[in-house]
N, C-alpha and C positions, 0 to 999 in steps of 0.2 A: 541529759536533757529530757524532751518527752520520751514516752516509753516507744521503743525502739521495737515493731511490727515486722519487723523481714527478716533482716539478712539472717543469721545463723541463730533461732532459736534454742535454747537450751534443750538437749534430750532428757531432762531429769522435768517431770511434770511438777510444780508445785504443789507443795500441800495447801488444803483451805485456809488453815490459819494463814500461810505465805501469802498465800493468794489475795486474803484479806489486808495483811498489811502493805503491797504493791498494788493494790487497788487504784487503779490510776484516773486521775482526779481529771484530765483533758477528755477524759467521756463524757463530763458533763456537755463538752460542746456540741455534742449529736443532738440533745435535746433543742439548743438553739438550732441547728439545723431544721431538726424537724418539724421545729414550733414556725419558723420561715418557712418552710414547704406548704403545712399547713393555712397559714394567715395568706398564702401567696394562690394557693390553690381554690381558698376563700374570694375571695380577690379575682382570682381567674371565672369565681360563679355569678361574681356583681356584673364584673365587665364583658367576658364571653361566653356568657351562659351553659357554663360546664354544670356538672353534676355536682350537687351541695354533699351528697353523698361520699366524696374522696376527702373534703374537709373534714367534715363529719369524724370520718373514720382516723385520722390522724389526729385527730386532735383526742380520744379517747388515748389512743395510741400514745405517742408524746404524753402527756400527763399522766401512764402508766410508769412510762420508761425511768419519768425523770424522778417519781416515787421511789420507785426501785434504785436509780443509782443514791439517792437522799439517806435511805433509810440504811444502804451499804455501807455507805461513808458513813454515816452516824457512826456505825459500827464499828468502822475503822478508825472513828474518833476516839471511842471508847475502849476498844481494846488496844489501840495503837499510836496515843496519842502522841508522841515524837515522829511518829511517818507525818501524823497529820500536820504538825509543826514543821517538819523541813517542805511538806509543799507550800507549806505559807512564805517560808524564807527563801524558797529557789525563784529565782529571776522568770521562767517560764511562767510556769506553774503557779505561782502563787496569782499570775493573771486569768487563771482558767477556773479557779475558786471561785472568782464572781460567777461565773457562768451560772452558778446555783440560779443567784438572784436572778438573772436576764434570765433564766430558765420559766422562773415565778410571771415577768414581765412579761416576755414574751407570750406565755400561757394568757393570759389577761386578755389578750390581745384578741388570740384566738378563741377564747372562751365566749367573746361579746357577743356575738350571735346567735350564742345560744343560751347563755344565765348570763345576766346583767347582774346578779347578784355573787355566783360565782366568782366573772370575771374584776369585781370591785376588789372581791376580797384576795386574792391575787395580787391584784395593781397592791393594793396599799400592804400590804407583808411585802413583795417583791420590793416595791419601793423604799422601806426603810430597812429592811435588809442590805438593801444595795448602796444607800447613803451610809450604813456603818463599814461595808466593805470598802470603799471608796476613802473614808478616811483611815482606813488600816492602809491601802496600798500606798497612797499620797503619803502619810506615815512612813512606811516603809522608803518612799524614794528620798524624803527630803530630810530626816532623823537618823533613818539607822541603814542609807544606802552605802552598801559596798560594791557596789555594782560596775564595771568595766562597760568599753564605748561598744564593743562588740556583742555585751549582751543583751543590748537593746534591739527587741525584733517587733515585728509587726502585731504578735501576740500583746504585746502592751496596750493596742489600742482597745482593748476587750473590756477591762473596767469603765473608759470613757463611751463606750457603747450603749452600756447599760442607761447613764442617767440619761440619753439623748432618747432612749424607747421610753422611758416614763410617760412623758406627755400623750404620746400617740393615744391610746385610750383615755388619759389622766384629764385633759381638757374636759372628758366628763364626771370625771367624779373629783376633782380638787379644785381651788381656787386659782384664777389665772396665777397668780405669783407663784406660787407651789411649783406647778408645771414651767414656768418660767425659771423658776430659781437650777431645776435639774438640767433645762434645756442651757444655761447658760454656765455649769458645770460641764457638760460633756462638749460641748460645742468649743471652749477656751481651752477647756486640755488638750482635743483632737489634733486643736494649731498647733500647742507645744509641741507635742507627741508625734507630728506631723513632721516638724523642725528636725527633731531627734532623731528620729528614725530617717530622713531619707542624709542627715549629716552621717550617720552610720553606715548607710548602704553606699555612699561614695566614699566615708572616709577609711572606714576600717574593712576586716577579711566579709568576704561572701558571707552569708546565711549558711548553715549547715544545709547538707541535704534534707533531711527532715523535715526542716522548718519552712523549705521552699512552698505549701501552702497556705503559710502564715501570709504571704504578702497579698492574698485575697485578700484579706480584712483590711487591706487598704479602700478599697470599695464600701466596706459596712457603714462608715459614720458620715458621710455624705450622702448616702442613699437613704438611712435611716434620719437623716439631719432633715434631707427634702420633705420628709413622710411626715415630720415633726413637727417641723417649722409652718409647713402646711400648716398643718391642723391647730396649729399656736395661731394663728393669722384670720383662717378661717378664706383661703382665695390664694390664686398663685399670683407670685410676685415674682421680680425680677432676682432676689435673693434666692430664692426655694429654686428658681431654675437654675440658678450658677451652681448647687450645691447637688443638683440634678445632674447637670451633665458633666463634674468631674467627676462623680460617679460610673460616668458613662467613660470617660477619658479613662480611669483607672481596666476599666473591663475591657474596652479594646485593647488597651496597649497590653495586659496578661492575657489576652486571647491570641495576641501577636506571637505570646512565647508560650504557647502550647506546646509545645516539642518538648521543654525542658521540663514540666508537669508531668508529661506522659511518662516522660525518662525517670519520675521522681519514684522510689520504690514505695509501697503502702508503709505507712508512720499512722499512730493514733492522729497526729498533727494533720491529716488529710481530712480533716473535718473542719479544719481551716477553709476549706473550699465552700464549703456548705450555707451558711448563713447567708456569706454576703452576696452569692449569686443568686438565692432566695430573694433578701433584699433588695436588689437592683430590680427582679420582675414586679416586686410588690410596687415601686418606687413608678416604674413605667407603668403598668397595669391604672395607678392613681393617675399619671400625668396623662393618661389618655381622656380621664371625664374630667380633667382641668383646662387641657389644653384646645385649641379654636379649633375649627371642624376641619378645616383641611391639613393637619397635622394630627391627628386625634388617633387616626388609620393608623401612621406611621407606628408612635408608642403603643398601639393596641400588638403588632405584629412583632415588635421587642419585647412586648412582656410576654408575647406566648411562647416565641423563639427562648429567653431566659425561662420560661414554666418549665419548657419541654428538657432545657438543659437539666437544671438544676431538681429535675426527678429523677432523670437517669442518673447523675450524680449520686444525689443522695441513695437511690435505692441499692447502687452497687457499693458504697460506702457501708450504709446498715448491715448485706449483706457477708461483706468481707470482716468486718467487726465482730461479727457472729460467729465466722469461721474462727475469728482468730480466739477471741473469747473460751470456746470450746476447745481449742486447743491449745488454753494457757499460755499462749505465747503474749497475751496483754500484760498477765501478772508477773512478768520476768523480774526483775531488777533492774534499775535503769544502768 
């Protein structure tokens, strides 16, 4: 499955080439993490008058990061081009390939405050990047799916993610229909994929341990739906709320089972956590200057409460990746 962070590391270090070719394609999801911490901490400066200066800095950061894993993989495409082929065909994995694109997207996002020109050129790569990925995966489910009930995890939601952040900045630089047409791609797969996965989590085995961070992302396209829908509308609506607080339903009820997270040993897959508790502060942070003045307080003090989490998070996630990175236990062999 994903590449496996704990339990009994290999004593034989990899060599570079190895290393290259076990290049593990689920890093790109740190970038969407970071690029959410980023937009969220942006977000944090409109609404609580933090320092633009922590935005700022990540969002260099993040668009380093995600250079660097870009031009890795190129690498590994080129010298290695059947590893790169079996992450496209593995059930996981070949859902964390988009991640490239929502990488592009998300950056967009983040970049708008400061190059509008930047951030354009972004949005529109990101976005037709992410419409060719999307018809390889759809592709892949409905053509050439070999896929079992048990291999459907929460990681699936990750391609339908993408087209639902298109709009978020895209309202300014494309034509309503445009933004509509992605918004109503990601928004009809979510339901399917919604269906899928929870007929999976009653009907067939648990989730691996590993993947036990994956069901964050149940939270991501409801809270990214709200942010979207929004900005498609231009005013909250009785819709943008309902897609607001399952979002919020999804976060309590996995804050309920915190004990079995803490219990979950470090997996690259722990980057599952990352985005979508990002999202949900970005999501509150907005529904604070939407919402009427005597509830306004309330989502102001959820989206700091999610800020404050989803740093700590992310920052001991970066760090542990680093450790692990350095000591080649990323590049093992699945």
């Amino acid at each position: 499955m994903l590449n496996e962070v704990n339990p009994a590391p290999s004593t034989e270090n990899p060599t570079s080439g190895q290393k290259l070719a076990n290049f593990p394609v689920p890093l790109f999801a740190s970038v969407m993490g970071l690029s959410g911490l980023t937009i969220a901490w942006y977000k944090g400066h409109e609404v609580l008058n933090l320092p633009s200066e922590i935005s700022d800095g990540l969002r260099y950061l993040t668009t380093l990061i995600w250079l660097l894993l870009f031009v890795i993989y190129l690498f590994k495409g080129i010298r290695f081009p059947q590893q790169v082929k079996a992450d496209s065909m593995h059930p996981v994995k070949m859902n964390f390939l988009t991640a490239i694109s929502i990488g592009l997207l998300l950056l967009s996002v983040a970049w708008k405050p400061a190059s509008i020109a930047v951030s354009q050129s972004l949005w529109m790569v990101g976005a037709i990047l992410h419409l060719g990925f999307t018809f390889f995966v759809v592709d892949r489910w409905i053509f050439k799916s070999q896929f079992k009930l048990a291999q459907i995890t929460p990681a699936w939601f990750i391609p339908v993610v993408g087209n639902i952040i298109v709009p978020v900045v895209g309202v300014n630089y494309a034509p309503s229909d445009v933004n509509w047409f992605f918004f109503s791609i990601g928004f009809l797969f979510w339901i399917v994929l919604l269906t899928l996965v929870l007929h999976r989590m009653f009907f067939a085995d648990p989730l691996p341990t590993k993947l036990n961070p994956t069901l964050f992302v149940l939270i991501a396209p409801p809270a990214v739906g709200f942010i979207s829908y929004t900005k498609l509308v231009g005013e909250l609506v009785p819709f943008g709320q309902i897609l607001y607080f399952f979002a919020m339903f999804w976060t309590l009820f996995l804050a309920l089972k915190v004990r079995v997270f803490l219990n979950t040993p470090f997996f690259l897959s722990a980057w599952g956590y990352s985005f979508p508790l990002a999202a949900f502060s970005i999501a509150s942070l907005e529904m604070s200057g939407l919402a009427n003045i005597e509830t306004a307080l309330y989502y102001r003090i959820i989206g700091s409460v999610m800020l404050i989490i989803s740093t700590l998070i992310i920052t001991y996630l970066t760090v542990r990746t680093l450790r692990e990175i350095i000591n080649g236990s990323v590049f093992q062999p699945d």
